[in-house]
C-alpha positions in Angstrom: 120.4 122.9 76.1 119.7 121.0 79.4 118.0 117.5 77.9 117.6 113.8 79.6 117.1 110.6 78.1 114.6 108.6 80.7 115.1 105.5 81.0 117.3 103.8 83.7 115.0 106.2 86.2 112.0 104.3 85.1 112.9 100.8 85.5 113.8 100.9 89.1 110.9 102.8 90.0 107.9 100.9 88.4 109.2 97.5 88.9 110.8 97.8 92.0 107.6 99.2 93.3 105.4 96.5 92.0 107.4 94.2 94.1 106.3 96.1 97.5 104.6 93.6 99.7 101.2 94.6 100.2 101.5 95.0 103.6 103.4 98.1 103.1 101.3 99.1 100.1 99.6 101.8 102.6 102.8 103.9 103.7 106.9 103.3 103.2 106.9 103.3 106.8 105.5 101.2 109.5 106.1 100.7 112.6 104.7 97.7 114.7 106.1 98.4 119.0 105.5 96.0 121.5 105.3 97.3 125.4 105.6 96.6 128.8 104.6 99.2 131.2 105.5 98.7 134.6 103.5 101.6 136.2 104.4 101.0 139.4 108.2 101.5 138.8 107.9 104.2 136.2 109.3 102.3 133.6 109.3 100.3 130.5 110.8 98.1 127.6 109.7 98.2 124.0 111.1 96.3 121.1 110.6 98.6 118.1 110.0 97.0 114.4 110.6 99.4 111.5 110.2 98.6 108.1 111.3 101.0 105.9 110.4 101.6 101.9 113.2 103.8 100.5 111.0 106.6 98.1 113.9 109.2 98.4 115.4 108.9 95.1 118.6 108.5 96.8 121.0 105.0 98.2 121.4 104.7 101.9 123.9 103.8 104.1 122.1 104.3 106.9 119.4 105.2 109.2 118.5 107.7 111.8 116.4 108.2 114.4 115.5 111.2 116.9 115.0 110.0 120.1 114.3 112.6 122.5 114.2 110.8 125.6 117.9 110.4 125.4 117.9 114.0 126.5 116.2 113.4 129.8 119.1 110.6 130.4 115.7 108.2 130.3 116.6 106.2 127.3 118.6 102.5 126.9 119.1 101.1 124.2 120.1 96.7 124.5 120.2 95.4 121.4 119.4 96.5 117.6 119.3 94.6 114.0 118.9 95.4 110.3 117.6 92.7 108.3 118.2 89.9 110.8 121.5 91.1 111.1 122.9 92.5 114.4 124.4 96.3 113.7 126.0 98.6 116.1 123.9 101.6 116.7 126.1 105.1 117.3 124.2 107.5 119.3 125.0 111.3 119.5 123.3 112.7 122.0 119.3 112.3 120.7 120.3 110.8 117.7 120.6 107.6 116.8 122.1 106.0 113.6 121.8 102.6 112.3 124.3 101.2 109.6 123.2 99.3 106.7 124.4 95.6 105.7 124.6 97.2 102.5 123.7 100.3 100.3 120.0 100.4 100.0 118.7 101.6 97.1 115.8 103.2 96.0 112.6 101.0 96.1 114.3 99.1 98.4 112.8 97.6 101.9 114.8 97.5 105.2 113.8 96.3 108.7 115.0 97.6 112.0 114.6 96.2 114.9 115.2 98.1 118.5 115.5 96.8 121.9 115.0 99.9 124.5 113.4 100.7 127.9 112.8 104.5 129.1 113.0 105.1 133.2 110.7 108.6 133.3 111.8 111.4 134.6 109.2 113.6 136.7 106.7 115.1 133.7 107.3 118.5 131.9 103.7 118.3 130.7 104.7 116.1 127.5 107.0 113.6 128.5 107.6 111.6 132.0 106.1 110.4 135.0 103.6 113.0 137.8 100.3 112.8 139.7 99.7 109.2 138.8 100.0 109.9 135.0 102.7 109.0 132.3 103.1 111.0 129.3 104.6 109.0 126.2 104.8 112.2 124.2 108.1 111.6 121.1 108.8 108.3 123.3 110.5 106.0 120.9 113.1 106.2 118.2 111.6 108.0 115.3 112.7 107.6 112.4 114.2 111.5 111.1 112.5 112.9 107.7 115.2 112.8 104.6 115.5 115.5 102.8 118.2 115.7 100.4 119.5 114.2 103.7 118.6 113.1 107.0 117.3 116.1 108.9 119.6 115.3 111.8 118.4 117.9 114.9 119.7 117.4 118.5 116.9 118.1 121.0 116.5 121.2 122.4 113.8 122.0 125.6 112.5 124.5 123.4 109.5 124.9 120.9 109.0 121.2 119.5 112.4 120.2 117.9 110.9 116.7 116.1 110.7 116.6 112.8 109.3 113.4 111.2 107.3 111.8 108.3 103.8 110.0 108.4 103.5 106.6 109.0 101.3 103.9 110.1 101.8 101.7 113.3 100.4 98.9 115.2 101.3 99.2 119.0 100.5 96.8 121.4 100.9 97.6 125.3 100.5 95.7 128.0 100.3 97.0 131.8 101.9 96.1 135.2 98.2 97.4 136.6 94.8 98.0 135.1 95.1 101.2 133.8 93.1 103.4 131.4 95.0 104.9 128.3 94.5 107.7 125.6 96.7 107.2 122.5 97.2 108.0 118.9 94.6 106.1 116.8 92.0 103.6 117.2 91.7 100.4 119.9 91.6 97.4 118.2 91.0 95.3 121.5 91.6 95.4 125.3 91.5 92.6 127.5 92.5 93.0 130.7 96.0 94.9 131.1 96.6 94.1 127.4 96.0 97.0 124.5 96.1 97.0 120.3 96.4 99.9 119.0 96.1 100.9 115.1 96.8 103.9 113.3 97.1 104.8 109.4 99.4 108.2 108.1 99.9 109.8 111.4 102.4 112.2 112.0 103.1 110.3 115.4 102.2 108.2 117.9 101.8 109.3 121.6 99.7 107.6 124.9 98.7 108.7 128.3 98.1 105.9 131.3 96.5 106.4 134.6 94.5 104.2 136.8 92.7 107.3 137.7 91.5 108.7 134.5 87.9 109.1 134.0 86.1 110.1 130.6 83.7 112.1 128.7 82.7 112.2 124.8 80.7 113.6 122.2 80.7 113.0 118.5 81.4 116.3 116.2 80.9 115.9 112.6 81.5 112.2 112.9 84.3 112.5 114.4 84.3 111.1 118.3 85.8 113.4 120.6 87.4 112.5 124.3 88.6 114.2 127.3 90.6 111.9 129.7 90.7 113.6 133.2 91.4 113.4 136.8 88.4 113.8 138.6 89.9 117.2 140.1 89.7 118.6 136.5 85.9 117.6 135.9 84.8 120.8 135.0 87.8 121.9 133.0 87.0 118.7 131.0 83.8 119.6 130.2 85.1 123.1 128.9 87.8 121.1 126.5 85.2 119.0 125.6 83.3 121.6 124.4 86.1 124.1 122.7 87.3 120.9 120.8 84.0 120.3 119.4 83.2 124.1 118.1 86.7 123.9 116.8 86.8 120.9 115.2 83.5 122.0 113.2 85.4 125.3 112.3 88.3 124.0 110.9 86.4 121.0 109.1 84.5 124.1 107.5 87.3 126.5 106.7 90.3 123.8 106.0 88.7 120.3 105.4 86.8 117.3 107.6 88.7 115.8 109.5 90.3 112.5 108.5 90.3 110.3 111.4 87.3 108.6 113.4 88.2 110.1 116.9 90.5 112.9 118.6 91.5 112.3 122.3 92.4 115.2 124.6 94.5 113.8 127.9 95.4 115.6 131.1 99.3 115.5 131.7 100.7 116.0 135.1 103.5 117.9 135.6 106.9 119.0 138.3 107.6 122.7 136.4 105.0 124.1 134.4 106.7 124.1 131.4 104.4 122.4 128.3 101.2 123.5 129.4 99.8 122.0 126.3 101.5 119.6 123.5 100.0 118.3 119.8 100.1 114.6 118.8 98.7 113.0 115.7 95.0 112.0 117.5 96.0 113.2 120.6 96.3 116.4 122.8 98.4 116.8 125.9 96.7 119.4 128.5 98.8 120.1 131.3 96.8 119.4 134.8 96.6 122.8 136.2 95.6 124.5 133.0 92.4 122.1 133.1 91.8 123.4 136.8 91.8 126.9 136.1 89.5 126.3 133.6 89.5 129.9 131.9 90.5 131.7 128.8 94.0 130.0 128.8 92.1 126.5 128.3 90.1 127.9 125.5 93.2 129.5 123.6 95.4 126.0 124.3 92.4 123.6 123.2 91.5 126.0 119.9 95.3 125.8 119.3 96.2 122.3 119.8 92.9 121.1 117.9 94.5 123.2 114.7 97.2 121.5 115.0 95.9 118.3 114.1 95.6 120.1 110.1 99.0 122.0 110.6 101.8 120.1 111.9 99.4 116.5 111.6 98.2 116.2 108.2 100.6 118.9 106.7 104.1 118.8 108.5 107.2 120.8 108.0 110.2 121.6 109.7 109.8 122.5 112.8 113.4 123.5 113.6 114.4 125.3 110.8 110.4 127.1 110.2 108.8 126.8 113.5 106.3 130.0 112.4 104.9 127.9 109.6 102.8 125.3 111.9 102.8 127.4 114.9 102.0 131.3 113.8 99.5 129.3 111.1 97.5 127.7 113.9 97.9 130.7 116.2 96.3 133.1 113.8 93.7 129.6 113.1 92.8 129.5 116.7 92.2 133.4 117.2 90.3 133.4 114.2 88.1 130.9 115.7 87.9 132.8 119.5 87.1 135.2 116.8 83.8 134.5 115.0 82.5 132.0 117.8 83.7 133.7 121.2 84.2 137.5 120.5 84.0 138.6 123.8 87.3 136.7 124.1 88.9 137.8 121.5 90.8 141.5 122.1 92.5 139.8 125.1 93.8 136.6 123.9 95.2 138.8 120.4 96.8 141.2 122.9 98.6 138.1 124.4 98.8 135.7 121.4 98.9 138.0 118.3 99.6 142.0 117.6 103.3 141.6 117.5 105.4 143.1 115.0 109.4 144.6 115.4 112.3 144.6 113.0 113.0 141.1 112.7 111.9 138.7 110.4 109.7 135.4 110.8 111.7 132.7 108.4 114.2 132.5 111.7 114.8 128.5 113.1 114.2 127.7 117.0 117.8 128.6 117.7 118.1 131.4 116.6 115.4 132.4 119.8 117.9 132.4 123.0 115.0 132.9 125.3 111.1 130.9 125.2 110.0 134.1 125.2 111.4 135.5 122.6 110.4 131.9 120.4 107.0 132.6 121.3 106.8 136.1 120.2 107.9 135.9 117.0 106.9 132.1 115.5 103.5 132.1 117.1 102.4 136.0 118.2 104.6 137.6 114.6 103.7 134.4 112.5 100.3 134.8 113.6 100.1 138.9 113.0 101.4 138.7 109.6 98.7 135.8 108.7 95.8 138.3 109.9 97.3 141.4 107.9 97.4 138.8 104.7 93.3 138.1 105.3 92.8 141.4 105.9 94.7 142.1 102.9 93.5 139.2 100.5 89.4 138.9 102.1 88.6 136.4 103.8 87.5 134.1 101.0 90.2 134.6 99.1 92.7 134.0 102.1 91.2 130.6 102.6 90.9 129.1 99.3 94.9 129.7 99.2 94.5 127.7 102.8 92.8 125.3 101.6 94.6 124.7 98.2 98.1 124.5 100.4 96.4 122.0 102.6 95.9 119.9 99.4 98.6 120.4 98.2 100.9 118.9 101.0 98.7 116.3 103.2 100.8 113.7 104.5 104.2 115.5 103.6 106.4 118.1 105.2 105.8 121.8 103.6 108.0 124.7 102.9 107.2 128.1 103.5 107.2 128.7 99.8 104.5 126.0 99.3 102.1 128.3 101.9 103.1 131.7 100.5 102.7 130.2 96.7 99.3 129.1 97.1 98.5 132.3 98.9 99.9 134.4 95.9 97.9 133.0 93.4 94.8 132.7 95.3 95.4 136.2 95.8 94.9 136.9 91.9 95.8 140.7 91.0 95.9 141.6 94.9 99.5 142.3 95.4 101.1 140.7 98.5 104.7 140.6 97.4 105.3 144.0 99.5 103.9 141.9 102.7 105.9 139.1 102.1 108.8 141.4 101.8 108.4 143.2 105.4 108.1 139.6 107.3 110.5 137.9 105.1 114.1 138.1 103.5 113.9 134.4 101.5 116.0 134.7 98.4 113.3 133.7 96.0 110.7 136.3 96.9 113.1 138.6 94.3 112.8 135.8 91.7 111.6 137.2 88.4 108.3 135.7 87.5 108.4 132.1 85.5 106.3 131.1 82.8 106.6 128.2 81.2 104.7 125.8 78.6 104.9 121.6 78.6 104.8 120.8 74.5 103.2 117.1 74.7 102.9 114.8 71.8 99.7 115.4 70.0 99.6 111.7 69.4 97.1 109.8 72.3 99.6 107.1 71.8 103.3 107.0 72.2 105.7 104.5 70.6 109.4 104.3 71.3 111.4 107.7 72.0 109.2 110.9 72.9 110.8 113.7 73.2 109.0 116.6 75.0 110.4 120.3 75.2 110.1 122.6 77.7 110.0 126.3 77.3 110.9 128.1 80.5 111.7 132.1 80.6 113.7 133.4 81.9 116.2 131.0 80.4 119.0 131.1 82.8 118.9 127.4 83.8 117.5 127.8 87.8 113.8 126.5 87.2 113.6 122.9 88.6 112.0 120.0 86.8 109.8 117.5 88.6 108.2 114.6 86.4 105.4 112.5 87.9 104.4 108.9 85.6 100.9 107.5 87.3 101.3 109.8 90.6 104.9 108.9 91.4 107.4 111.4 91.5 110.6 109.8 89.3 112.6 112.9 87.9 113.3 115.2 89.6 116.2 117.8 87.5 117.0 121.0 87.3 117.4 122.9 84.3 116.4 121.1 81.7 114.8 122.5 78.7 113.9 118.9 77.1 112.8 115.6 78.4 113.2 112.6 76.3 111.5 109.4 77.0 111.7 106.3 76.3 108.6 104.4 76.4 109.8 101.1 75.7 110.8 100.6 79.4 107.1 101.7 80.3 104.3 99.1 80.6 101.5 98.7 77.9 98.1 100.3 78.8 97.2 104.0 79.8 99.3 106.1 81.8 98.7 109.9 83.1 102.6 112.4 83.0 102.6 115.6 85.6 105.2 117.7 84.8 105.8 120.9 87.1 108.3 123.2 86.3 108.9 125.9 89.5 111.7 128.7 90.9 111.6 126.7 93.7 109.4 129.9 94.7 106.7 131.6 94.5 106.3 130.6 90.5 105.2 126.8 89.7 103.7 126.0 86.3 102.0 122.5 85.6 100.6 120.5 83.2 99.9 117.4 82.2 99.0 114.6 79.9 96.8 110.9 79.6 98.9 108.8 77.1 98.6 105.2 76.1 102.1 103.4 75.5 102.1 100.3 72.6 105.1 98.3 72.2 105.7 97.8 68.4 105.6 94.0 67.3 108.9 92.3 66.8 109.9 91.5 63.3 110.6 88.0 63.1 114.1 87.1 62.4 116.6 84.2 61.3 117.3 82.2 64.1 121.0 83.4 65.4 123.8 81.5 67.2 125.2 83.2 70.5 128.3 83.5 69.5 127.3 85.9 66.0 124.8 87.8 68.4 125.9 91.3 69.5 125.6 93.1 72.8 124.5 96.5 71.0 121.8 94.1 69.3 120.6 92.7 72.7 120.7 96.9 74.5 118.6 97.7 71.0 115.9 95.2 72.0 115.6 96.7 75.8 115.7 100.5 74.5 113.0 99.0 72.1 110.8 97.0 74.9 111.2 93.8 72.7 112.4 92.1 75.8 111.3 91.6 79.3 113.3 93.7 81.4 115.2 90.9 83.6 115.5 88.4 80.9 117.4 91.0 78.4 119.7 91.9 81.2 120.4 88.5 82.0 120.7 87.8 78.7 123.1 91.0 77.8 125.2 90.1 80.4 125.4 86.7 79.2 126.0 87.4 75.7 128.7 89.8 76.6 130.5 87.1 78.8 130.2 84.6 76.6 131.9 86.9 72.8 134.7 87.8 75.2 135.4 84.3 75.8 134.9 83.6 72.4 137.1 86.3 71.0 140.0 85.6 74.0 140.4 81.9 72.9 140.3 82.9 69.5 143.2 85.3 70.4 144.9 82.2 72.1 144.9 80.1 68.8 146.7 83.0 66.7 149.5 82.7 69.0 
């Protein structure tokens, strides 16, 4: 019997967390970048402040950072700091690791502070320096995801190799010129050559300056939309303009609205056409001579980059290892779209974008793809193909209830394809999809057998002292995986276990709500949960005691207990012990 006494997980997580600074309340991490663009000599120099709120469950020795532009030889880095302190950075090609003064532990805060300045290559269409525009597409060091680990990924030119996790930043800019930027976010204030900008849980933070752009807008659902343009690409502008719109309105329809008050679309210029198009949180890169043409390719690009804002914005994952589960899930979003509001469109861009099918399977990483070609057939045209055989399969209603429920389910985080194809399965109800799954995929768990399981809470609506709570889990060979949640925050997370034992003395007085979720890490996930109240019994009064005839065991009995505030009985314990040592060493002194 797999069981767990929970206590020592508690403490650190409810009172460390009450000690966050409000500032940092919003998201564990914020960035705050300060920038000087000199536009003239295609360069600049950004000092980079992150402060970082440790919510992996796990002590750190370390951060790292992706920084792509290390890959274009455009990155410097002069000077970096943790805590005040100065540290020496190691860099591995586009990574970029930071030592800690010390091991930080969970509910711990860290700051990072990076010195850097970027010389821009000529533009690929999402990063550098053509036609009188610079794209600051994955710019600065970003701060990798962690994930039983740090998801350490050199950059490859080749599908979108960042993997990262929200965060909110305040970016100020200021300009060798006047120019005119789209970014990530909202303007706070622009005076002059100086800029503030302000965003909250973004996936990143991009920006695109010219002296030359010009602009047009509409508002969608509440939502402002822009096109920044050359005035070459008028017309194109005016088409994006209007595919973003009748997009946006789709996807707030089938998915959900839209959470932020504007989405920017910004032409990129370009030396090889290589990213005709690129996603950012708020932002959409459209390559300049895509824009020109102004046809069917503009449409397809716009639909697909605008999905992308649900799919790789709100709901990340990634990218490296399961590039089909943003990109084949927007491709099949965007055709689906061309779809019901542009038919006549439709066979062709599917013929191009979709129907793709051969002997492979999707759940293959970026690597793993020697050729772009080759990517794009099987994590956007395959991922796409087997998303329109599961509507077909499920109905349409059916198919986007699952959508929406995984949407729900993982805004702000980074997904796994088992999240997507879970919620799909049970919105699927006594459809059976396993036999699709199987001919697109070969993950272990999709020959799991099914889990059931069944959370006993305490009947009681209050709980005193120990509580112990079994689970019952078939099958009962010990692979299910545990996850506990106290007020919304994840603190246990255990595999195995059949009971959990808590100890409610370390918990603060008042009402409190317990998730638990018991999964296969697969396609099976039950949960349930419970809305408790915890009392602390009232001490008995007793004798007043000397130190030196108090015992530690008496002084641990009074934490397990919650007789004692939490730092005071440590103290005190600690004390105590100290202080009968001494006590019984001199005493071992006198015999002699």
């Amino acid at each position: 019997m797999r069981r767990l006494l929970v206590v020592l997980v508690v403490l650190p997580v409810l009172y460390n967390t009450l000690a966050i600074p409000r500032a940092l309340a919003r998201a564990p991490i914020f960035y705050d970048i300060r920038v000087e663009i000199n536009y003239e000599g295609g360069y600049l120099e950004a000092v980079e402040k992150l402060s970082y709120l440790n919510e992996t469950g796990a002590t750190l020795s370390s951060l790292v950072f992706q920084v792509p532009p290390a890959y274009f030889r455009a990155f410097s880095l002069s000077s970096t700091s943790v805590n005040d302190q100065p540290v020496q950075a190691a860099r591995n090609g586009s990574l970029l690791e930071l030592p800690l003064e010390g091991p930080l532990k969970p509910g711990e805060q860290a700051i990072a502070v990076l010195r850097f300045r970027l010389d821009l290559p000529p533009s690929d269409g999402r990063f550098g320096f053509s036609d009188g525009i610079m794209a600051l597409g994955d710019w600065y060091p970003m701060l990798s995801a962690y994930r039983s680990g740090w998801l350490s990924y050199q950059y490859v030119d080749l599908g979108d190799p960042f993997v990262s996790d929200v965060a909110d930043y305040d970016v100020f800019v200021a300009t060798s010129q006047p120019l005119v930027i789209a970014a990530t976010g909202e303007t706070v204030s622009q005076s002059g050559t100086r800029w503030h900008f302000k965003a909250t849980r973004v996936r990143d933070f991009a920006l695109a300056l010219s002296p030359r752009y010009l602009t047009l807008s509409k508002v969608v659902d509440g939502v402002k939309i822009t096109v920044f343009h050359q005035p070459e690409t008028a017309r194109g502008a005016a088409a994006a303009l209007e595919r973003a719109g009748e997009a946006l309105r789709f996807y707030n329809a089938r998915i959900a609205p839209y959470p932020y008050s504007n989405l920017n679309l910004a032409q990129t210029g370009y030396k090889e056409k290589h990213h005709p198009a690129q996603e950012h949180s708020g932002l959409v890169f459209l390559r300049g001579d895509v824009m020109e043409e102004n046809g069917p390719w503009l449409d397809i690009l716009v639909a697909h980059e605008t999905a992308h804002q649900w799919f790789y914005g709100l709901v990340g994952n990634d990218q490296v290892s399961d590039p089909w589960l943003d990109e084949g899930l927007v491709t099949f979003l965007s055709l689906d779209f061309i779809k019901e509001r542009h038919p006549e469109l439709y066979r062709p861009l599917w013929e191009t974008w979709g129907s793709f099918r051969d002997n492979g399977f999707l759940n293959r990483p970026i690597l793993a793809h020697p050729k772009k070609e080759e990517y794009f057939d099987h994590a956007y045209r395959q991922g796409a193909t087997f998303l329109s055989e599961l509507k077909d399969l499920m109905g349409p209603a059916a198919f986007y209830e699952g959508l929406q429920a995984y949407f729900e389910e993982n805004r702000y985080r980074l997904a796994r394809p088992q999240d997507l194809l879970r919620a799909m399965y049970l919105a699927a109800g006594r459809t059976e999809v396993l036999p699709l799954y199987r001919r697109y995929f070969d993950f272990p768990f999709l020959r799991n057998p099914k889990l059931t399981a069944r959370v006993i809470f305490p009947a009681e609506a209050t709980w005193v002292g120990n509580v112990t709570i079994p689970l019952q889990v078939e099958p009962a060979n010990g692979k299910h995986r545990v996850l506990v949640y106290l007020d919304g925050k994840l603190f246990l997370e255990e595999s195995g276990l059949t009971e959990l034992e808590l100890n409610t003395g370390s918990f603060p007085e008042g009402r409190h709500g317990l998730r638990v979720v018991i999964t296969d890490d697969g396609l099976y996930r039950v949960e349930q949960e419970s809305a408790f109240a915890v009392l602390h019994p009232t001490p008995v009064p007793t004798p007043t005691a000397t130190a030196t005839s108090a015992s530690p065991f008496q002084a641990l009995s009074a934490v397990r207990q919650g007789q004692a505030p939490v730092l005071w009985t440590v103290l005190g314990v600690v004390g105590i012990a100290a202080l009968f040592g001494l006590i019984t060493a001199l005493a071992s002194v006198r015999r002699r």
